[in-house]
C-alpha positions in Angstrom: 58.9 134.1 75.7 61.4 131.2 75.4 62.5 132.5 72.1 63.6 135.3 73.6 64.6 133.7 76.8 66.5 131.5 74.2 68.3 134.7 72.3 69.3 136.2 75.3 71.2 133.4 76.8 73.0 133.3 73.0 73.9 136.7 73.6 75.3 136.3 77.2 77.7 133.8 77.3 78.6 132.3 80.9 81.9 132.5 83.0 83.2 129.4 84.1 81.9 130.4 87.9 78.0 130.7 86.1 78.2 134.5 86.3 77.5 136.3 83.5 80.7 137.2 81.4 81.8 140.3 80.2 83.7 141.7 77.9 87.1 143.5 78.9 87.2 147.1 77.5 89.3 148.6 75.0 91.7 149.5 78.1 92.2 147.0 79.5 93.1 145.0 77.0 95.7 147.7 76.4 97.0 147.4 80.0 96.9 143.6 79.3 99.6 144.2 76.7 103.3 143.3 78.3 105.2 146.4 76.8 103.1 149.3 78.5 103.5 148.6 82.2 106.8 149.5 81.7 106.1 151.9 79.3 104.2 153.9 81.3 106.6 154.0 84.4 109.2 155.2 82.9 107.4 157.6 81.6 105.9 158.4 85.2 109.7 158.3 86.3 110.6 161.0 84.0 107.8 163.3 84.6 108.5 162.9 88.8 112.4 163.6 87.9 112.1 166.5 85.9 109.5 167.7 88.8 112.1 167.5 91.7 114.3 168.9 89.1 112.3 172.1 88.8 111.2 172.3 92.3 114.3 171.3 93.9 116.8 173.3 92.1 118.1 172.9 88.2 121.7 171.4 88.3 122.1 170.2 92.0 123.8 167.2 93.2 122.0 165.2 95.6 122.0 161.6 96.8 118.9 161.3 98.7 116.8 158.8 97.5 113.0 160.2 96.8 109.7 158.6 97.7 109.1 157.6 94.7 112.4 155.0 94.4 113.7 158.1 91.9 117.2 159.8 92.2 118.6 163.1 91.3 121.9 162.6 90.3 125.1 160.6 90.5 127.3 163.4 92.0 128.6 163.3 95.6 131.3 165.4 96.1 130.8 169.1 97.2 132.7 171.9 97.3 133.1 171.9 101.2 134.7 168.2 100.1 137.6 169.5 98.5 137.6 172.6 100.0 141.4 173.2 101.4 142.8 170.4 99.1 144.0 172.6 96.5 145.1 176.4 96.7 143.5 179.5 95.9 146.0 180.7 93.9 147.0 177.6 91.9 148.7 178.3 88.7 148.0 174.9 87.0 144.4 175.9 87.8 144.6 179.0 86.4 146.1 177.7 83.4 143.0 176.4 81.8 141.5 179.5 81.5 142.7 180.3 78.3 141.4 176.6 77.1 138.2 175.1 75.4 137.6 171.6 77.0 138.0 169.0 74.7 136.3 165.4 75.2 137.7 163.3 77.5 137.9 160.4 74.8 138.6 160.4 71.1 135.1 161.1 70.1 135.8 159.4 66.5 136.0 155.8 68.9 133.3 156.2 71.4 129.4 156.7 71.1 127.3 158.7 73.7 125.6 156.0 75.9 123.6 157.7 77.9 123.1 161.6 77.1 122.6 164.3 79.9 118.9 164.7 81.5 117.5 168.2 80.7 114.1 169.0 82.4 113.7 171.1 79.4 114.3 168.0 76.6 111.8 166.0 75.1 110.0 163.1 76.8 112.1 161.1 74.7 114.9 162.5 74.9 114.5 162.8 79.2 113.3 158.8 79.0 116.6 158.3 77.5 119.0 160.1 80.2 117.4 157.9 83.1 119.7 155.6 84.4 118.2 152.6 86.4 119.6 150.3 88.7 117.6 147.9 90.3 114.1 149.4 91.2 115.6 152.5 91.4 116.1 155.8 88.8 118.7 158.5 88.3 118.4 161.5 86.1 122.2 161.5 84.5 124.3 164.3 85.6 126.8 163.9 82.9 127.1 162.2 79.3 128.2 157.9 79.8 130.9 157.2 76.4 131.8 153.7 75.9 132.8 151.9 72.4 130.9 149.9 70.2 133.1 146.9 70.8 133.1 147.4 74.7 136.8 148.1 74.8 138.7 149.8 77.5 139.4 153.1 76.2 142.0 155.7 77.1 140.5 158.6 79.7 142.1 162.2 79.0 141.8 165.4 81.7 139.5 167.4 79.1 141.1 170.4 81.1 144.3 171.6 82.6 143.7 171.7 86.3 144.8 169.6 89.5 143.3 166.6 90.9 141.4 167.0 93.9 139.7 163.2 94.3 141.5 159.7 93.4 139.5 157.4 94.8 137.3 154.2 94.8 133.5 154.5 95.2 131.0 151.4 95.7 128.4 152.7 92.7 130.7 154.9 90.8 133.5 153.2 90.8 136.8 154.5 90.6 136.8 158.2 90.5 138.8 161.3 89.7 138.0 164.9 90.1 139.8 167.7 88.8 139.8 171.3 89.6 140.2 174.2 87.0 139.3 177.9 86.9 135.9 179.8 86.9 134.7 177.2 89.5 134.8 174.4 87.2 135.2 171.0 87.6 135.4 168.0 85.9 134.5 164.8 86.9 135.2 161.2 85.5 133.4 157.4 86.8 133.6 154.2 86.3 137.8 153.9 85.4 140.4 151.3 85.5 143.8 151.9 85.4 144.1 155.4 87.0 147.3 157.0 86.4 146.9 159.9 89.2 146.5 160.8 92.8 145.0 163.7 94.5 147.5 166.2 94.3 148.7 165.8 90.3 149.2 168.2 88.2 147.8 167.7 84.8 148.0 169.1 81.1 145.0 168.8 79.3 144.6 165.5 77.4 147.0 163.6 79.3 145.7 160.5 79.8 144.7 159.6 83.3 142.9 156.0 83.1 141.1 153.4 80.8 137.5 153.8 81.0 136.0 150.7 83.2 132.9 149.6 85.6 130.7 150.4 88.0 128.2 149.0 89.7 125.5 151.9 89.3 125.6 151.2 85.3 126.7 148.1 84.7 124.2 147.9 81.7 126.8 149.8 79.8 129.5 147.7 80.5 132.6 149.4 79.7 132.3 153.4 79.6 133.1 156.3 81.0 130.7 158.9 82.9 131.5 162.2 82.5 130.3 165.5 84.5 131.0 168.9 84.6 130.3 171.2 87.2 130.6 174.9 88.1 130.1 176.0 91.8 128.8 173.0 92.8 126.2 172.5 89.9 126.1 170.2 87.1 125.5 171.3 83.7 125.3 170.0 80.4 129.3 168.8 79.3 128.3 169.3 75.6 127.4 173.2 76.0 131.7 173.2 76.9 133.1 170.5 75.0 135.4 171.8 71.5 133.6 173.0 68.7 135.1 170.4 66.4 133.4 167.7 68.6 130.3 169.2 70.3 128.1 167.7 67.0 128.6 164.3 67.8 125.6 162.1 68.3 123.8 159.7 69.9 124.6 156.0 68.4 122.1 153.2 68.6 
């Protein structure tokens, strides 16, 4: 009996309190490890984005923060905002209709920083189009350029059209927003150095700023966000930009 008495007490070690110890499983020591916490959130984070994505409407600006400390997009003007600001019949409007929009940098200088989020892309590929800030997440409604040096970099209009916003915003930065035809328009963040005012006319790839800060991704440093929208709805910049430039990739 005190053999086995003896074998058993080999076989379960004490705690430090006099309790019998045990083991930890298989998961937790993998929750014990420091990298998939994080991991795992993210992950979580992408999942509940591209869920209000689908549920809430593909493409739509919002700035309403979710439950879940998860934001839909970094858009805030509507049309009703620059309703009246330009006319309906505006023939520097009209004239980019007959153009293909071109990239609002020289894409043989810049790298895409942060890609647009597509509820339809891989989970790696939605993981990368998050933006965070603070506690906080935002599904990317456009495509972040910046250069590998961090360098201010000349802005272009990717479009003929006139500029309907000039203006300074808390996360975004300064801002301009131009109007073209077919209900587009295009939308530039985080800029130094603007060159235009709401009213402008402009020819496509004139410049209108140096790409520069913002506080909603200061991570990047120097870049430039870039959106596109139609009626009111973002979409995917690299379905429009030029041919010639719409391969360009990621860089790490």
């Amino acid at each position: 009996m005190s053999d086995n008495k003896s074998k058993f007490n080999e076989e379960a070690p004490k705690n430090g309190m006099g309790g019998t110890a045990v083991k930890p499983s298989a998961w937790r020591k993998l929750m014990a490890k420091k990298w998939v916490a994080p991991s795992a959130f993210l992950a979580a984070a992408a999942i509940i984005v591209t869920l209000m994505w689908l549920y809430g409407g593909a493409g739509e600006t919002s700035n309403k923060p979710a439950s879940t400390d998860v934001e839909v997009s970094q858009g805030t003007t509507t049309d009703e905002q620059t309703e009246g600001q330009v006319p309906a019949d505006d023939p520097m409007v009209d004239k980019s209709e007959g153009e293909t929009m071109q990239w609002p940098a020289d894409h043989s200088q810049v790298k895409v920083a942060a890609p647009f989020y597509e509820a339809t892309a891989s989970n790696e590929d939605r993981l990368a189009a998050l933006i965070q800030t603070d506690n906080k997440f935002f599904a990317n409604m456009g495509i972040d350029l910046a250069q590998k040096d961090d360098k201010a970099f000349d802005v272009t209009a990717a479009l003929s059209g006139r500029v309907t916003v000039s203006e300074q915003h808390p996360l975004n930065g300064n801002m301009i927003e131009i109007k073209h035809a077919d209900g587009l328009v295009t939308v530039y963040h985080s800029l130094s150095n603007v060159q235009v005012k709401v009213g402008d006319e402009v020819t496509q790839g004139t410049v209108i700023a140096k790409a520069g800060r913002d506080e909603l991704e200061k991570d990047l440093g120097v870049h430039l966000h870039f959106e596109v929208r139609q009626d009111g709805k973002a979409i995917n910049p690299s379905t429009l930009l030029e041919s010639g430039a719409a391969d360009t990739k990621t860089q790490n």
